[in-house]
PyMOL commands that place a pseudoatom at each C-alpha (Angstrom):
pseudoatom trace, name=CA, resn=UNK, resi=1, chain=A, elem=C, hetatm=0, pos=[119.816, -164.572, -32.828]
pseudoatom trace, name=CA, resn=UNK, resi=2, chain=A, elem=C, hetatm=0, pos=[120.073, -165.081, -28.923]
pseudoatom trace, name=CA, resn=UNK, resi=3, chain=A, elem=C, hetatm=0, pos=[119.465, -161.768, -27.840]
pseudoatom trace, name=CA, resn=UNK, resi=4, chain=A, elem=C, hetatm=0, pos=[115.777, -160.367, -27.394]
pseudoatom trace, name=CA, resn=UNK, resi=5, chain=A, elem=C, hetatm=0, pos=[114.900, -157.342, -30.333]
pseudoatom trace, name=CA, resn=UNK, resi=6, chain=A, elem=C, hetatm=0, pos=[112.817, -154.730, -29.010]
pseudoatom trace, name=CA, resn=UNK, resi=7, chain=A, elem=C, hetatm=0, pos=[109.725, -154.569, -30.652]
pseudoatom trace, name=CA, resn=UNK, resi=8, chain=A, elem=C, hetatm=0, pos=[108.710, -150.564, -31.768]
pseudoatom trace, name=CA, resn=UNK, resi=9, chain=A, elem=C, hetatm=0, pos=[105.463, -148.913, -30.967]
pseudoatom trace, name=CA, resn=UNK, resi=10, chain=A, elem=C, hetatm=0, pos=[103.466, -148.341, -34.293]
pseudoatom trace, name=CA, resn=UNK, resi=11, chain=A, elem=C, hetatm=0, pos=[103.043, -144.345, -34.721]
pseudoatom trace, name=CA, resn=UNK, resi=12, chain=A, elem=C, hetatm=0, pos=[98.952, -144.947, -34.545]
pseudoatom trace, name=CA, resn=UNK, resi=13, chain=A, elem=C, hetatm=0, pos=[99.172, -145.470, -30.931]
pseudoatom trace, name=CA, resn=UNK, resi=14, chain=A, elem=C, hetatm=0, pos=[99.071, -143.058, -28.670]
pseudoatom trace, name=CA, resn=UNK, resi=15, chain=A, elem=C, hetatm=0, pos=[100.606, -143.160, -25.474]
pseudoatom trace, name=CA, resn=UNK, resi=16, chain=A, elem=C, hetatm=0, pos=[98.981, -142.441, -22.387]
pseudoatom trace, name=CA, resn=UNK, resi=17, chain=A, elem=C, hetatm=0, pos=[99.431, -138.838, -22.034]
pseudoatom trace, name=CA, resn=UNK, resi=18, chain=A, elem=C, hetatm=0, pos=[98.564, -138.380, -24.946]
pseudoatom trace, name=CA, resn=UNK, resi=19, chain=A, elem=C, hetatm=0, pos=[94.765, -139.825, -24.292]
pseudoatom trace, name=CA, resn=UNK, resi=20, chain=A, elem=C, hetatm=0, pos=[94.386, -137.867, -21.103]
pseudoatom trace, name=CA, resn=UNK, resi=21, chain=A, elem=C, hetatm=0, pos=[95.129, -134.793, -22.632]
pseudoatom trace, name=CA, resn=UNK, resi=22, chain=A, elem=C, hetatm=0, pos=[93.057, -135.841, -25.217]
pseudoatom trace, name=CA, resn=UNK, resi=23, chain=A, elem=C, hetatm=0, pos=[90.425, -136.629, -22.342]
pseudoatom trace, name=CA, resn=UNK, resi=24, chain=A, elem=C, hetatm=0, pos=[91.154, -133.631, -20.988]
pseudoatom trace, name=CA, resn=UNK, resi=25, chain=A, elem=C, hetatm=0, pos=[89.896, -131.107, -23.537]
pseudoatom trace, name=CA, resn=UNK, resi=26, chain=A, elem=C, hetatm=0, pos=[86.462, -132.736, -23.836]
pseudoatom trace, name=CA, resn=UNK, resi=27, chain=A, elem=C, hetatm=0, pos=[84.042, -130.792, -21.308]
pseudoatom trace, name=CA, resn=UNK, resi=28, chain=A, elem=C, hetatm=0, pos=[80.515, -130.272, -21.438]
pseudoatom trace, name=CA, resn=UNK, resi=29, chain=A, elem=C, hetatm=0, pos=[78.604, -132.991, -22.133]
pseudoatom trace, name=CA, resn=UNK, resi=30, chain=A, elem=C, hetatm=0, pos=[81.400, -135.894, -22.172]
pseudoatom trace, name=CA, resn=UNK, resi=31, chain=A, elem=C, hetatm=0, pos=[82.528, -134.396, -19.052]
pseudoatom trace, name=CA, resn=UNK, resi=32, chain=A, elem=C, hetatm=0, pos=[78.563, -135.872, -17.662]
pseudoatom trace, name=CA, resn=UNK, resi=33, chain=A, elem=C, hetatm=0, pos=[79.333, -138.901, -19.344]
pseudoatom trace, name=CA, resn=UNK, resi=34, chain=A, elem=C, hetatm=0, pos=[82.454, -139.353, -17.522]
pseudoatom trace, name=CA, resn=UNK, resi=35, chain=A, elem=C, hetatm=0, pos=[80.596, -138.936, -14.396]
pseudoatom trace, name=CA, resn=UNK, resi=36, chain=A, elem=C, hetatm=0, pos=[77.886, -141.096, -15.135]
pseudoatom trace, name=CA, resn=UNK, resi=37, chain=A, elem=C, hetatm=0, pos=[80.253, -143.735, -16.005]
pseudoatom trace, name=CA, resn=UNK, resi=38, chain=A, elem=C, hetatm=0, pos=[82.184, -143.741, -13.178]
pseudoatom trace, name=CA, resn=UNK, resi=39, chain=A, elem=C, hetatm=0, pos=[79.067, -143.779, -10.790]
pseudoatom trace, name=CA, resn=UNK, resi=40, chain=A, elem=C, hetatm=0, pos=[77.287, -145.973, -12.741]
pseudoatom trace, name=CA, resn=UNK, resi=41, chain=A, elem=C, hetatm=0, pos=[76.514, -148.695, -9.709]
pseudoatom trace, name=CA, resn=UNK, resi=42, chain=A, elem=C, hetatm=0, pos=[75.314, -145.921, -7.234]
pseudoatom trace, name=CA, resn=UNK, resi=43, chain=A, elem=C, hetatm=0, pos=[72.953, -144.484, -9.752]
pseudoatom trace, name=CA, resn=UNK, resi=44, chain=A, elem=C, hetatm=0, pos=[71.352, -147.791, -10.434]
pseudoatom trace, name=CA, resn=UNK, resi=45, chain=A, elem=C, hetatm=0, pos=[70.714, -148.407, -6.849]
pseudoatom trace, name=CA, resn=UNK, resi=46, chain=A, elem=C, hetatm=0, pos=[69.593, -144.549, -6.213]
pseudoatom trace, name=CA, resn=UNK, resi=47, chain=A, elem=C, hetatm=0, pos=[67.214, -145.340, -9.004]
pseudoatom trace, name=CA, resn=UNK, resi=48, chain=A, elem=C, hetatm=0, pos=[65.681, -148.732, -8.015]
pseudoatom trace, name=CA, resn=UNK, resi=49, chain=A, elem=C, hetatm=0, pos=[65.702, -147.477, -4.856]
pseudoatom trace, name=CA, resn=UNK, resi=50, chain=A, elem=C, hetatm=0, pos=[63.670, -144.416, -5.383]
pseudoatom trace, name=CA, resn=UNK, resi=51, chain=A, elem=C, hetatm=0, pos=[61.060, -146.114, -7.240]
pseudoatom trace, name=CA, resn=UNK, resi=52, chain=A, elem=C, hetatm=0, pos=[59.315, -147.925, -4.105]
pseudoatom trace, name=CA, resn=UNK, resi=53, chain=A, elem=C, hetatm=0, pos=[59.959, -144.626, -2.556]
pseudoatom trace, name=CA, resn=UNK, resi=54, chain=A, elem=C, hetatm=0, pos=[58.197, -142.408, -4.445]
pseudoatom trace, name=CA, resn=UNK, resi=55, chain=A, elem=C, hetatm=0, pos=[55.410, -144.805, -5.122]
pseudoatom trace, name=CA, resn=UNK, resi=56, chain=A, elem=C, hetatm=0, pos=[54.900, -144.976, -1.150]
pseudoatom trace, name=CA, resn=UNK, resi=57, chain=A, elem=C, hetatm=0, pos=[54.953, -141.182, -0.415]
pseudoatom trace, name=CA, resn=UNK, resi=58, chain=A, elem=C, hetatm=0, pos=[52.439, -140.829, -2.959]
pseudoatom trace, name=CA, resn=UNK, resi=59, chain=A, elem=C, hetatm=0, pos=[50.583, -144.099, -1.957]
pseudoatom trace, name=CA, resn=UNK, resi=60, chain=A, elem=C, hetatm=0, pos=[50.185, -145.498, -5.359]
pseudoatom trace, name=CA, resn=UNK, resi=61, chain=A, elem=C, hetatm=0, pos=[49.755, -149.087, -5.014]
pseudoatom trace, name=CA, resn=UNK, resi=62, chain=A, elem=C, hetatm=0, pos=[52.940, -150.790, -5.682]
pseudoatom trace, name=CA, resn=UNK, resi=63, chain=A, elem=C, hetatm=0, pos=[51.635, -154.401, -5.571]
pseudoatom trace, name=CA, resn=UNK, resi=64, chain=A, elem=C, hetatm=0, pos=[49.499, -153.942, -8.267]
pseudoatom trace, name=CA, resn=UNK, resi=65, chain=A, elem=C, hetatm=0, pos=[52.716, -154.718, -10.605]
pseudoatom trace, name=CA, resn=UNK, resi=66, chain=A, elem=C, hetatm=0, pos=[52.411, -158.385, -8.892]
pseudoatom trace, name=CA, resn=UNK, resi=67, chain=A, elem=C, hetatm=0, pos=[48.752, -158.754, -7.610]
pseudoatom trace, name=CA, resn=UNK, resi=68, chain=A, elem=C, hetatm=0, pos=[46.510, -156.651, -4.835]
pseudoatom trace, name=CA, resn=UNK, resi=69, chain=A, elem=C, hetatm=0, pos=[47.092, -159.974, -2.559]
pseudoatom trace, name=CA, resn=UNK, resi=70, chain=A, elem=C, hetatm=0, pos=[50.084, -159.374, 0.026]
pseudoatom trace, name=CA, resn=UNK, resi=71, chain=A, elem=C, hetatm=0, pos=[51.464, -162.878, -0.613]
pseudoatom trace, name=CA, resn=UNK, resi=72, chain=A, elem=C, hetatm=0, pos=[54.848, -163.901, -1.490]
pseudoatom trace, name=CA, resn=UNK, resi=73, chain=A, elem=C, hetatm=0, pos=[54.163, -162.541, -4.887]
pseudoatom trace, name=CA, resn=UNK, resi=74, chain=A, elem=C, hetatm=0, pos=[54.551, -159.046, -3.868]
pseudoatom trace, name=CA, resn=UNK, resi=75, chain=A, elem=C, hetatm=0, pos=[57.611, -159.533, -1.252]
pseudoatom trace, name=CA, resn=UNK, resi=76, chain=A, elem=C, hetatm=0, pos=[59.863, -161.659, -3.423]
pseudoatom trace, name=CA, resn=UNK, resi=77, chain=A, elem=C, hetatm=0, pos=[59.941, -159.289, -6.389]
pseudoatom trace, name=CA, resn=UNK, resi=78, chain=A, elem=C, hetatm=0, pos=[61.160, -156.665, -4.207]
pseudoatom trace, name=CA, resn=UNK, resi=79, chain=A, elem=C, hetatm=0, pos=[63.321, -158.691, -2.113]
pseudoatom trace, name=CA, resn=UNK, resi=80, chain=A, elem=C, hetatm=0, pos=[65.304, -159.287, -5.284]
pseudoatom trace, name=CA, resn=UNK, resi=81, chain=A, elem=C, hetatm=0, pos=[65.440, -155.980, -6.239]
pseudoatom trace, name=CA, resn=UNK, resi=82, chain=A, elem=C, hetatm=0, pos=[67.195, -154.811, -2.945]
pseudoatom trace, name=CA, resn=UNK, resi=83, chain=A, elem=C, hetatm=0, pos=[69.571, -157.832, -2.439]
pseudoatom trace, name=CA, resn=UNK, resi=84, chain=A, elem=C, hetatm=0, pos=[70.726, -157.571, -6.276]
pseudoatom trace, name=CA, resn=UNK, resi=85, chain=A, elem=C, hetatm=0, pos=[71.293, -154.115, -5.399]
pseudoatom trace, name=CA, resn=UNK, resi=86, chain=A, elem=C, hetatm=0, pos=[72.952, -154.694, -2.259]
pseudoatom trace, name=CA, resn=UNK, resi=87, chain=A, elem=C, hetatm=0, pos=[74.989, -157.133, -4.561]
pseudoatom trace, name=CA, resn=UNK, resi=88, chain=A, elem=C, hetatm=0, pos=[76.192, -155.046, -7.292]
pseudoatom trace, name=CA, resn=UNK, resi=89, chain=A, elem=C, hetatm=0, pos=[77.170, -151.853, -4.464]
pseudoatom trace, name=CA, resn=UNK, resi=90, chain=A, elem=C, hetatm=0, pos=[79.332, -154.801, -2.568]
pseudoatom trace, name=CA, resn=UNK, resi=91, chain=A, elem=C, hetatm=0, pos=[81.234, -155.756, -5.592]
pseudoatom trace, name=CA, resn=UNK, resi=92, chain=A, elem=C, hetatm=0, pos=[81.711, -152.896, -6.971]
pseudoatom trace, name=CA, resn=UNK, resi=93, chain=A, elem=C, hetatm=0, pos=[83.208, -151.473, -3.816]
pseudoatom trace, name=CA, resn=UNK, resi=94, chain=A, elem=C, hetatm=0, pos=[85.672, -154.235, -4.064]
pseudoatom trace, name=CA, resn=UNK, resi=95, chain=A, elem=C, hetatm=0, pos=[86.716, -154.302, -7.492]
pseudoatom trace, name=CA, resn=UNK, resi=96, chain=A, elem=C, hetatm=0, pos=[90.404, -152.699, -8.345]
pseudoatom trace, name=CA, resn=UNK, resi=97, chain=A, elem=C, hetatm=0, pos=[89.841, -152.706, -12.751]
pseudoatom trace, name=CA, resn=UNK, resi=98, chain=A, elem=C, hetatm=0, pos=[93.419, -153.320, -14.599]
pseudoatom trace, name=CA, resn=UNK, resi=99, chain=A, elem=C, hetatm=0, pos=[95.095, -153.373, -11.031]
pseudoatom trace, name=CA, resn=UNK, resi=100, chain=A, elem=C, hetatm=0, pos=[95.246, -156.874, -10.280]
pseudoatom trace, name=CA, resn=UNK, resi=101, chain=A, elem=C, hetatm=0, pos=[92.925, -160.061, -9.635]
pseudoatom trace, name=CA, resn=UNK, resi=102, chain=A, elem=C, hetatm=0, pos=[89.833, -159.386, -7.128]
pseudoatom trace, name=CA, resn=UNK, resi=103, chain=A, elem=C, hetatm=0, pos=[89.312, -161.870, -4.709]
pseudoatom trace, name=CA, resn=UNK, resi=104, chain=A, elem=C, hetatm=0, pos=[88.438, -160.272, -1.584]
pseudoatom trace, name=CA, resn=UNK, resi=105, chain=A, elem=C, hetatm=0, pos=[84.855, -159.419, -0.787]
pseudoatom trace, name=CA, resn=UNK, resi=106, chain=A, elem=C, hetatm=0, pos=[81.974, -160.625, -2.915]
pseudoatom trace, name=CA, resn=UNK, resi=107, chain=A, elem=C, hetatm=0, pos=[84.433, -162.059, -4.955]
pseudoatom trace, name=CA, resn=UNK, resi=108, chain=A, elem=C, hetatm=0, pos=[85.676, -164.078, -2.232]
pseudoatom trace, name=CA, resn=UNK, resi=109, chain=A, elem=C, hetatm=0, pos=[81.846, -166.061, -2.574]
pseudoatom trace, name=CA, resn=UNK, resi=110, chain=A, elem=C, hetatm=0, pos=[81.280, -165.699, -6.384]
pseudoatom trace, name=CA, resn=UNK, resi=111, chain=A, elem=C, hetatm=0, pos=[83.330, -165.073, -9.494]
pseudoatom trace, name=CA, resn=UNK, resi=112, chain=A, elem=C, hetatm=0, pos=[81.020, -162.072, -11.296]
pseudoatom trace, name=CA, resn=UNK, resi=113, chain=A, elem=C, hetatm=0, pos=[78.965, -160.666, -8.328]
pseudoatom trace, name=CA, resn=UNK, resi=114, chain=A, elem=C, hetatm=0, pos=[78.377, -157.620, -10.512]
pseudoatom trace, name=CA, resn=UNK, resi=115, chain=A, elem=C, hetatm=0, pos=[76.606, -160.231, -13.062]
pseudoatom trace, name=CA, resn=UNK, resi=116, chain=A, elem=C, hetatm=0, pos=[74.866, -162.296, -10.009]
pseudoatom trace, name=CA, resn=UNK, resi=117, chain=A, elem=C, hetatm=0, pos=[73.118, -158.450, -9.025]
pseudoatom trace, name=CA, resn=UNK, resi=118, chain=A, elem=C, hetatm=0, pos=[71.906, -158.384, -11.717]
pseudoatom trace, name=CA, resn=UNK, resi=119, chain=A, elem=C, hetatm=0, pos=[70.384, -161.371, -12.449]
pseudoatom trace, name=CA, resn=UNK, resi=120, chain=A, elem=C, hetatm=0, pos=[68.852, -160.631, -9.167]
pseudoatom trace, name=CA, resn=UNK, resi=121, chain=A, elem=C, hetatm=0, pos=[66.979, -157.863, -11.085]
pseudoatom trace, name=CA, resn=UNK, resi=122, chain=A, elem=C, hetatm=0, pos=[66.197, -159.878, -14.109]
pseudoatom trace, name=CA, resn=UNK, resi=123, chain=A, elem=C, hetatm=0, pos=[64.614, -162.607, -12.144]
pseudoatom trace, name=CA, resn=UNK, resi=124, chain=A, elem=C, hetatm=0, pos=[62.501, -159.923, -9.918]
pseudoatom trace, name=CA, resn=UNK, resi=125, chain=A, elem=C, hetatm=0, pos=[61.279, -158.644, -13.334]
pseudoatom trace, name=CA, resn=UNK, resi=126, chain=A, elem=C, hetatm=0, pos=[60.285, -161.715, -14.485]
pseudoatom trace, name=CA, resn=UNK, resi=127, chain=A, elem=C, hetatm=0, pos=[58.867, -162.486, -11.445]
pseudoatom trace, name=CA, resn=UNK, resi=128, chain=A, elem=C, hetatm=0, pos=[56.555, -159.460, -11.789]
for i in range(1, 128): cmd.bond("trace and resi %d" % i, "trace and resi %d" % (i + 1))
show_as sticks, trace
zoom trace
């Protein structure tokens, strides 16, 4: 046969419109989820930001995770933290999912900057 069949869509899929209206009845709590999903990057820095914070304004001492000694084993840990931070919020501002190829950005330096952040994190824990 020369001429291209067209394959049929199986009956168990369902088409687009048919998830987001499926989406679209869910409220309550997968309506949160939703949210939490989508801001997933900016909650994770509001959080590991706030932690430093709130152990400053209540002056609990936050280099006793790494040592009462102000040496490079209190600054590095946190250093980290913030630039894997920074990292994730950069390439996550430049990522366009099931549009097309990234490569502007963070993604012009690295491949997975999403996975490099957090690394960053893993190694500050470690560190710690």
């Amino acid at each position: 046969m020369t001429t291209l069949e067209t394959t049929a869509v199986p009956a168990d899929i369902r088409s687009p419109e048919e998830i987001n209206a499926l989406l679209g009845r869910k409220s309550g709590v997968w309506r949160v989820i939703r949210a939490i999903r989508s801001n997933r990057p900016f909650l994770t820095a509001v959080l590991v930001v706030l932690a430093p914070v709130h152990a400053l304004v209540t002056h609990a001492p936050v280099y006793d995770l790494v040592g009462s000694d102000r040496s490079w084993r209190f600054f590095l840990p946190w250093t980290l933290i913030l630039l894997g931070v920074a990292i994730r919020l950069w390439g996550s501002g430049n990522l366009h999912k099931n549009q097309e190829i990234t490569s502007t950005g963070a993604y012009r330096l690295v491949r997975h900057p999403l996975y490099v952040g957090s690394l960053a994190f893993f190694l500050a824990y470690f560190l710690t």
